[in-house]
C-alpha positions in Angstrom: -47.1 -188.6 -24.5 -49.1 -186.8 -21.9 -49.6 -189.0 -18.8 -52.6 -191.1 -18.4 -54.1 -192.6 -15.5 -53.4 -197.0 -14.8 -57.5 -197.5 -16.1 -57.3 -195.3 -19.2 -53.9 -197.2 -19.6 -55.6 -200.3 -19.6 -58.8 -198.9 -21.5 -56.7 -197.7 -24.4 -53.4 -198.2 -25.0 -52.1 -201.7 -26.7 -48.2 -202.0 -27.3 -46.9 -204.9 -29.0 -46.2 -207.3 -26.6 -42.8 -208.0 -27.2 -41.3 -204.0 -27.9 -43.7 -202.4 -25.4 -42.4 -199.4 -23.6 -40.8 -200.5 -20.6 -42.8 -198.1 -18.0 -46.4 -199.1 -19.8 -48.0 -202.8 -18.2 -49.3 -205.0 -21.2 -53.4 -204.7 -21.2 -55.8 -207.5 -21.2 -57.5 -208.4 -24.5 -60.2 -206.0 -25.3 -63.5 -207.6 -25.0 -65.5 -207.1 -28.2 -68.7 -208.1 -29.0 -67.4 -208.7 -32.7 -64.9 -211.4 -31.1 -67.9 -212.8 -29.3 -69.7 -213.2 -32.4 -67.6 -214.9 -34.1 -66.7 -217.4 -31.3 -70.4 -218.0 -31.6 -70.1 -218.8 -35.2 -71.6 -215.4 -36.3 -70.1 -213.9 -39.4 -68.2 -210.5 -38.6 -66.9 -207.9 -40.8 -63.7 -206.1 -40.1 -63.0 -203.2 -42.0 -59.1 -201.2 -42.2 -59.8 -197.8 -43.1 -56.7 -195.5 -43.2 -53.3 -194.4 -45.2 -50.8 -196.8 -47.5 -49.6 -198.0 -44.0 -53.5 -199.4 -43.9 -53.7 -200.5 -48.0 -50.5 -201.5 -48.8 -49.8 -202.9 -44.7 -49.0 -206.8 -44.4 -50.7 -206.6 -41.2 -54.3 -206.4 -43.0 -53.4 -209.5 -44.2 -51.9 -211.6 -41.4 -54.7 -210.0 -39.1 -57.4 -211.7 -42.2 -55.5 -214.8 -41.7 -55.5 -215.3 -37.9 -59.2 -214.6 -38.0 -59.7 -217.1 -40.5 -57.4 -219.8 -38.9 -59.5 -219.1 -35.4 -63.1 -218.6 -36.5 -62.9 -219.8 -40.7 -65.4 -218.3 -42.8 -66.9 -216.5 -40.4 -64.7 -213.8 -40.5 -63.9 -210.9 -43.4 -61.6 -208.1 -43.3 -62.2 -205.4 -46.3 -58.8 -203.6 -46.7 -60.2 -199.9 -47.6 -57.0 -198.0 -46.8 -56.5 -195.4 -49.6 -52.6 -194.6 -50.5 -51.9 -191.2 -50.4 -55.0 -190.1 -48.9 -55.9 -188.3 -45.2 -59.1 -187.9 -43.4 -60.3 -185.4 -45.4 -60.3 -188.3 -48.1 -61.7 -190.6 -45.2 -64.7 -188.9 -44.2 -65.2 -188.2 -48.1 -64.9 -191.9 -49.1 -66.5 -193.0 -45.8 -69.2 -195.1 -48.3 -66.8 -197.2 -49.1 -66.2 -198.8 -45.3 -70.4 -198.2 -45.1 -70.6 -200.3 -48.0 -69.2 -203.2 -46.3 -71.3 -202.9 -43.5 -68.6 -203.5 -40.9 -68.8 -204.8 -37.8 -65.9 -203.5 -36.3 -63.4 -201.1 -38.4 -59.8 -199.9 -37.3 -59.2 -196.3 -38.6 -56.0 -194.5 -38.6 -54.8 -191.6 -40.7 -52.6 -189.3 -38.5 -49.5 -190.2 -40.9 -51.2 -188.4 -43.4 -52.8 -185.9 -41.5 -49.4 -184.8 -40.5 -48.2 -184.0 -44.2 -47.6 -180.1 -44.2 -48.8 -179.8 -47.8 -52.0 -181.2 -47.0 -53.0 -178.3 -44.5 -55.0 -180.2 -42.0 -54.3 -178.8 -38.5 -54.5 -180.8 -35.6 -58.1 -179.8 -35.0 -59.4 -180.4 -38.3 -58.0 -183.9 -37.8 -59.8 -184.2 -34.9 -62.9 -182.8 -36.4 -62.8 -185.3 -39.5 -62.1 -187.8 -37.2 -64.9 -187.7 -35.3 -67.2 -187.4 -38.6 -65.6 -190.8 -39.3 -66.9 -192.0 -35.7 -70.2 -190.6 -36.4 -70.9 -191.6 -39.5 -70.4 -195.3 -38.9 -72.3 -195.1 -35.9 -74.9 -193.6 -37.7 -75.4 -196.5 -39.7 -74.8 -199.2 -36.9 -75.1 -197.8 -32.8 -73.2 -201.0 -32.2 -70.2 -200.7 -34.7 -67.2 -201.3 -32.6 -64.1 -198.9 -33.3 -60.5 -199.3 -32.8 -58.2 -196.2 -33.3 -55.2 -196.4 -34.3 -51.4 -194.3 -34.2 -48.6 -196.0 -36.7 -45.1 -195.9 -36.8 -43.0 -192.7 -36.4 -41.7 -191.2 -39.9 -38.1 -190.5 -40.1 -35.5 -188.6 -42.2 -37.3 -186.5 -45.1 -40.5 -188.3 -44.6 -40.3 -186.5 -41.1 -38.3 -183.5 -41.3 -39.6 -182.2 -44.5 -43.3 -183.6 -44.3 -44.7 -184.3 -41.0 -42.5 -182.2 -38.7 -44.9 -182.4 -35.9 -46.6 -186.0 -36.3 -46.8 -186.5 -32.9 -49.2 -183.9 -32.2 -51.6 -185.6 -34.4 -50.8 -189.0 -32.6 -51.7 -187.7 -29.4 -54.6 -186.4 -30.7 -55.8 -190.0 -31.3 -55.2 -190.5 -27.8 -57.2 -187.6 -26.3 -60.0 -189.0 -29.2 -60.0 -192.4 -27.6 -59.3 -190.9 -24.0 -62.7 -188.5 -25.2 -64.7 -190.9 -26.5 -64.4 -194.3 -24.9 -62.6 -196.2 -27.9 -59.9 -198.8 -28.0 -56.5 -197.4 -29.2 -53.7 -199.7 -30.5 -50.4 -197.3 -29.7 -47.9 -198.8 -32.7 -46.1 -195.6 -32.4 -44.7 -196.6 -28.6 -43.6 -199.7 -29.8 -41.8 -198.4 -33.0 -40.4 -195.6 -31.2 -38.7 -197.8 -29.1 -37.2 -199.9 -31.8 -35.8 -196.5 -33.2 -34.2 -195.5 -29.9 -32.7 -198.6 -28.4 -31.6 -200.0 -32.4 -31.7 -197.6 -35.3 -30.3 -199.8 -37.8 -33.0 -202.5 -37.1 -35.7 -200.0 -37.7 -33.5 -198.6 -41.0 -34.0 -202.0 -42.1 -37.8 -202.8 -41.4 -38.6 -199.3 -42.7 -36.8 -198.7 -45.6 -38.0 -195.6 -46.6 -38.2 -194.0 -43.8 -42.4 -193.9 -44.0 -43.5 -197.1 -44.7 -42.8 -200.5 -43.0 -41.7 -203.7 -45.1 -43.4 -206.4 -44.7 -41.1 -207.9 -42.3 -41.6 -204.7 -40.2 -45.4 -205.2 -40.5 -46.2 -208.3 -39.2 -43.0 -208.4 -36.6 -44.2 -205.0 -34.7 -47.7 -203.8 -36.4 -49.6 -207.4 -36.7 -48.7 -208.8 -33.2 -50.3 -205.9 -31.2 -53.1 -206.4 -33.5 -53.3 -209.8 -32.7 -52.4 -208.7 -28.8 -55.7 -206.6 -28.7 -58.1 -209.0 -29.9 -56.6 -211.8 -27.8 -55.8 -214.0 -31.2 
């Protein structure tokens, strides 16, 4: 990870609070004016827009129910992650998230990006990207956006598929860095799990790619939470 400066740090980079790398301080809450809303008793809409980490991830779910347990029906997350899908797929089915007319949307689809077989360099994920960006702030100027990186891939779902994942991770750093956004870092956090205890990431990732539902709400869900101060 290239080195950024103690107010970026604090600008961008979330870390679940309990597996956060050991040389990075935990951040403040970001202040949104989504989570303002709803403290006001405004209803929100929070869209996930990303890979099967987004659509078939437990965190969508916990993150729906610790809204609704703090603000009730005030609150809705739409869960438009697409299985199988990149950003190409993303800035094709952005509609979908439009649709909803979100208040705030998470996006992530580096995982995906990454996949040799796909063909999307580094670049082009940047470039769809920031389609995504502009595209929902075409329809709303005061959309909030949170990027996202996810878990590292290991095994075949690394070696064989996504050989240089991290490239496209970082890329949603420099985006972020770029651009101003929020960006929840799962990647640090489940990198460290795979370095100081492999067996305990075997076991909360199964298949190397995607993260059980233990996994999910244990590492993904509490930075979540972390970030919006739930």
């Amino acid at each position: 990870m290239q080195k950024l400066t103690a107010a970026v740090l604090t600008m961008v980079l979330f870390l679940a609070p309990n597996l956060r790398a050991e040389s990075a301080p935990t951040p403040p809450a970001l202040t949104l004016h989504t989570l303002d809303n709803l403290k006001a008793g405004k209803p929100q809409v929070i869209v996930t827009y990303g890979t099967s980490l987004t659509a078939g991830g437990a965190w969508v779910a916990g993150l729906d129910a610790a809204l609704t347990q703090r603000f009730g029906k005030a609150s809705k997350v739409v869960n438009c992650g697409m299985s199988g899908k990149n950003s190409d797929d993303g800035v094709k089915q952005i509609q979908t998230v439009l649709q909803a007319n979100p208040n705030l949307v998470f996006v992530e689809f580096g995982m995906n990006d990454a996949v040799l077989r796909f063909n999307i360099s580094v670049e082009d994920a940047r470039a769809n990207l920031e389609k995504i960006i502009e595209k929902l702030r075409a329809q709303n100027p005061a959309v909030e956006i949170i990027l996202m990186t996810m878990n590292p891939p290991i095994g075949k779902e690394r070696d064989g598929k996504r050989p240089e994942i991290e490239k496209y991770y970082q890329m949603y750093r420099d985006t972020a860095q770029k651009l101003k956004l929020p960006l929840i870092d799962h990647y640090a956090a489940w990198q460290k799990l795979l370095t100081d205890d492999p067996k305990k990431f075997n076991a909360l990732v199964p298949d190397g790619l995607h993260p059980n539902a233990e996994g999910s709400t244990t590492i993904t869900l509490p930075a979540v939470k972390h970030a919006l101060g739930l």
